[in-house]
C-alpha positions in Angstrom: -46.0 353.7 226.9 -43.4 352.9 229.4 -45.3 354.6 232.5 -47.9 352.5 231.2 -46.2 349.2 231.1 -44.1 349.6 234.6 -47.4 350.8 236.5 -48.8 347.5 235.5 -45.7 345.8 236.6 -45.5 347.4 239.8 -49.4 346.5 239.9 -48.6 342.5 239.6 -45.5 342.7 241.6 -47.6 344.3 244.4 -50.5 342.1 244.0 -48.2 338.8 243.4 -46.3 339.8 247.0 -49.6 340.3 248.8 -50.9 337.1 248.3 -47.5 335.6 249.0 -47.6 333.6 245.8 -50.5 331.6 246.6 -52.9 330.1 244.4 -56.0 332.5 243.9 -58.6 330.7 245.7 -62.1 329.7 244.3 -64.7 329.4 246.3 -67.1 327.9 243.5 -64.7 324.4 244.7 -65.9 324.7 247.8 -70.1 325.8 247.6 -72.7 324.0 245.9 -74.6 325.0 243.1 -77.3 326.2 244.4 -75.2 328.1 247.5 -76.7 331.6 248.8 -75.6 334.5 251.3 -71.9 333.7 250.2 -69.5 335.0 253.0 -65.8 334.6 253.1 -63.6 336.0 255.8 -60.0 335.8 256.4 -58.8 334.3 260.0 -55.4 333.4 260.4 -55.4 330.2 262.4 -51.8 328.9 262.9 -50.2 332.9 263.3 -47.8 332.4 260.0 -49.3 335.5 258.1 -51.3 333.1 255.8 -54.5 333.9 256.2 -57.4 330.9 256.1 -60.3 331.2 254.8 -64.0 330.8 256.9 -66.7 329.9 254.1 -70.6 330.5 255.2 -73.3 330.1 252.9 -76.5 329.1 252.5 -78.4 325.8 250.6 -81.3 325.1 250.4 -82.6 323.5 253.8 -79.0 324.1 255.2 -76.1 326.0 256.5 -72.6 325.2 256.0 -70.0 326.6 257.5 -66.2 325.6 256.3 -63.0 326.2 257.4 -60.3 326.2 254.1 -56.5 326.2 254.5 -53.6 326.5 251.8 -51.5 323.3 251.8 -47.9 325.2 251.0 -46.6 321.6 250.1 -49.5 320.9 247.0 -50.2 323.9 246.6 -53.7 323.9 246.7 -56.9 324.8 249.0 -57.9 322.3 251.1 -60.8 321.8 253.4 -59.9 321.4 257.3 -63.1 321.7 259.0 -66.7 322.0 258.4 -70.1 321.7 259.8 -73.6 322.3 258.8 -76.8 323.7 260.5 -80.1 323.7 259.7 -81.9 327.0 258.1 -85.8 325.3 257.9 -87.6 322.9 259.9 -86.5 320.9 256.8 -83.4 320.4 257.3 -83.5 317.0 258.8 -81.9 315.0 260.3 -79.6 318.5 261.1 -81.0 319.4 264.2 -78.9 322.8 265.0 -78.7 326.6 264.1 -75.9 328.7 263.7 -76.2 331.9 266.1 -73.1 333.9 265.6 -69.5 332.9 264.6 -66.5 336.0 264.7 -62.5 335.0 265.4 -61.2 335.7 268.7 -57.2 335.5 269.7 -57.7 333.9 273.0 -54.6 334.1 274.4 -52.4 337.0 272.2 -50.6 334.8 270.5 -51.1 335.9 267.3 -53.0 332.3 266.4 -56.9 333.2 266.2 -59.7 330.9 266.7 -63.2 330.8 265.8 -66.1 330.8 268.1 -69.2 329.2 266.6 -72.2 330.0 268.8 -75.0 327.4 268.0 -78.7 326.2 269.9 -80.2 323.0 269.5 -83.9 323.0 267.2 -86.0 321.1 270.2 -88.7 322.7 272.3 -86.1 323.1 275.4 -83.9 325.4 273.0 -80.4 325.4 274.4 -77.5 327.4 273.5 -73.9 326.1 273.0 -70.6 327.1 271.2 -67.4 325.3 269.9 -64.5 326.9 269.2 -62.2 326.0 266.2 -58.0 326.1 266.7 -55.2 325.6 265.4 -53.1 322.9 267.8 -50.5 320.5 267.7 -50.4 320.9 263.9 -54.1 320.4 263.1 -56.9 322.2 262.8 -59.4 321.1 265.5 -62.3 322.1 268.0 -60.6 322.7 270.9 -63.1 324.2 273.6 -67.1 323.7 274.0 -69.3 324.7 277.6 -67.8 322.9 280.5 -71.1 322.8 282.4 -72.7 319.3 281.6 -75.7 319.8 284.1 -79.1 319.5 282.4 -81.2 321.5 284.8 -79.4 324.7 283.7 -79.1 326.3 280.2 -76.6 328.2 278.4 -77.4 331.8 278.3 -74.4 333.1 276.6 -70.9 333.6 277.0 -68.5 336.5 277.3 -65.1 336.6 275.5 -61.8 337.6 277.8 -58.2 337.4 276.6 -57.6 333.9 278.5 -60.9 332.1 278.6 -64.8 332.3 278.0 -67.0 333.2 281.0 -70.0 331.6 280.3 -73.6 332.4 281.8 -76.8 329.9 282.4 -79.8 330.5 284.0 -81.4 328.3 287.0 -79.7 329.9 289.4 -77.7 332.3 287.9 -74.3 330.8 288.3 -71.1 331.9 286.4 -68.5 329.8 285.6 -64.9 330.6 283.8 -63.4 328.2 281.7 -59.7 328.8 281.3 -59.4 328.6 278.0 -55.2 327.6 277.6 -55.3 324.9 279.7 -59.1 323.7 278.4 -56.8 322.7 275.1 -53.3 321.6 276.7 -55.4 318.4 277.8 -57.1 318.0 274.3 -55.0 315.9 271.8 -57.8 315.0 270.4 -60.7 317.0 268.2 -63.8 317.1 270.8 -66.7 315.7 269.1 -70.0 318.5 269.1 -72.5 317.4 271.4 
């Protein structure tokens, strides 16, 4: 009996210290009723070996992705970022679809961000991405495609410690953004185009 009882001791001490006392998170507080394709991963945004958690799921025309981080002072979940794509040609007036999304730490500083890799629903599909940091105490989006030139599209982009090299076609030019000093001159959140 008493192998018994301190194995399950040792069992909550271990779990209790993994989670670093935080509350157990529930993602039913954060999905609709009628949510499918569920997926939560665990990105740690700020580098303090508290992991956030990136919410994706499904609705029924739409799909939402959220980004969730524990408030140490309420104690609670809270939402810091979210955005939603289309799934159907439904989904209006949401005119975007998700490609990819997968954490990336740009510069090795232990903070990770998120790239979100998006194209617009028109008949001139063009590809875009965002990517969601953690900066000056907030959670914002901190870098989007520098190219602002119409007559070329997006083809993709390629991930490298200090920046994203991204690709278009119409003349096949490259261009690197330098991704730490893209967000030294953004105080504030950069609106999705």
């Amino acid at each position: 009996m008493k192998k018994i009882f301190f194995t399950l001791f040792v069992f909550a001490l271990l779990t209790g210290c993994q989670s670093g006392g935080l509350a157990n998170f529930d993602v039913s507080m954060f999905i609709s009723k009628n949510a499918t394709d569920v997926i939560v991963s665990d990105v740690d945004f700020d580098g303090d070996a508290i992991a956030e958690k990136v919410l994706v799921y499904k609705n029924l025309t739409s799909q939402s992705l959220k980004v969730i981080a524990y408030d140490e002072i309420d104690e609670v979940w809270k939402l810091v970022q979210e955005d939603e794509f289309m799934t159907t040609s439904e989904s209006a007036p949401i005119t975007r679809l998700m490609q990819n999304y997968y954490p990336h730490d740009f510069n090795s500083d232990g903070k990770v961000e998120l790239v979100v890799e998006w194209t617009k629903s028109s008949e001139r599909s063009s590809n875009s991405y965002y990517v969601i940091g953690y900066y000056q105490g907030a959670f914002k989006i901190v870098d989007q495609p520098i190219q602002e030139n119409t007559e070329l599209i997006l083809d993709g982009i390629r991930l490298e410690e200090f920046g994203i090299i991204e690709s278009y076609n119409g003349g096949s030019i490259e261009q690197e953004v330098n991704y730490e000093f893209a967000i030294l001159d953004r105080v504030e959140p950069i609106e999705i185009k």
